[in-house]
C-alpha positions in Angstrom: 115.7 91.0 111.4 114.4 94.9 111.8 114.5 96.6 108.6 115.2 100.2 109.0 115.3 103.3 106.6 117.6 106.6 107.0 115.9 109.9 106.2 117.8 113.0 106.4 118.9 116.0 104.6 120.9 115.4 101.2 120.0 118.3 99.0 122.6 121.5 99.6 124.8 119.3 102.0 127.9 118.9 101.3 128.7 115.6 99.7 125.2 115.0 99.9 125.5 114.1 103.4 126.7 110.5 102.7 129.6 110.2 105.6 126.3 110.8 107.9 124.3 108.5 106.4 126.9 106.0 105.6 128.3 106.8 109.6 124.4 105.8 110.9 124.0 102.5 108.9 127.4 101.2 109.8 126.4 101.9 113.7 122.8 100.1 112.8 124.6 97.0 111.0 126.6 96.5 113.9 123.7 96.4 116.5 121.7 93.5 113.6 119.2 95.4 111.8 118.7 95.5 107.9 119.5 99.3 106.9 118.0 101.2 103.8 120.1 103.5 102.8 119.4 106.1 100.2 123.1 107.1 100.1 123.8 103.6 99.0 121.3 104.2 96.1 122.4 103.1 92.5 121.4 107.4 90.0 118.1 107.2 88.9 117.9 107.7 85.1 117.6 111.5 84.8 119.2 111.9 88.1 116.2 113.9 89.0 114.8 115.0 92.8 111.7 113.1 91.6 113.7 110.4 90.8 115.5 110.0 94.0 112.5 110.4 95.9 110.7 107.0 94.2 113.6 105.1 94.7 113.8 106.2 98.6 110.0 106.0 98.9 109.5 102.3 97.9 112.6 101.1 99.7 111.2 103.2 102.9 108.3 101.1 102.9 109.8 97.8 103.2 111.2 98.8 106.8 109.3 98.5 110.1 110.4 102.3 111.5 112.4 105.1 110.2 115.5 106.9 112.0 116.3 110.5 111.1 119.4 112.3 111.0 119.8 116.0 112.2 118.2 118.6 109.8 115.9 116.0 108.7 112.9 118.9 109.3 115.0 121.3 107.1 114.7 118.9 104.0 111.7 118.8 101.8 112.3 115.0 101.1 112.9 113.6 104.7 109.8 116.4 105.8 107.8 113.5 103.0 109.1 110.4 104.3 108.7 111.2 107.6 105.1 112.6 107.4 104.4 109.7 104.9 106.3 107.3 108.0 103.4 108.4 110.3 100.5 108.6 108.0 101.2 105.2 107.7 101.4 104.6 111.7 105.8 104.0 111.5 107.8 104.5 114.5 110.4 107.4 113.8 112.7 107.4 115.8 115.7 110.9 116.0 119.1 109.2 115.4 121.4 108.8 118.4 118.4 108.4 120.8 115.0 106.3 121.8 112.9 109.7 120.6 110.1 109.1 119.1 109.0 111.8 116.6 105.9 113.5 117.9 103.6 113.4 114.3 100.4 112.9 114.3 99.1 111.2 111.2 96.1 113.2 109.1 
């Protein structure tokens, strides 16, 4: 089974942006892949950004390919899993579509 991980923006959105990250998942289940979700994430202790951002990061690289939500460039966390996706030669893929995201790894 494809494992997959959900980057997008969470930080200033309201309710965190769960119900779009929560929306995506659901859709993934039902076509048979494994989903990472972040939304689904148990608080770090300290409930810091930092914190967050370890958790997402290791779970993120036990998928085969990332799909991003809209915004996803607007967010300093997604912008560093995505780059950190490609760097490591993932397949990123714009949710809702086949698009590949055009990085180019450093």
């Amino acid at each position: 089974m494809k494992r997959v991980y959900i980057a997008g923006p969470m930080t200033g959105v309201p309710e965190f942006n769960y119900p779009a990250f929560n929306a995506l998942a659901a859709e993934l289940r039902t076509e048979g892949f494994h989903v990472e979700n972040p939304a689904e994430n148990p608080e770090p202790v300290g409930k810091t950004w930092a914190g967050y951002m370890r958790m997402s990061i290791a779970q993120m690289l036990t998928c085969d390919f990332v799909v991003v939500l809209d915004g996803w460039d607007q967010s300093r966390g997604a912008r560093i899993e995505v780059e950190l996706a490609v760097d490591l030669g993932m397949t990123v893929i714009r949710a809702g579509s086949n698009e590949a995201i055009e990085l180019h790894a450093v």
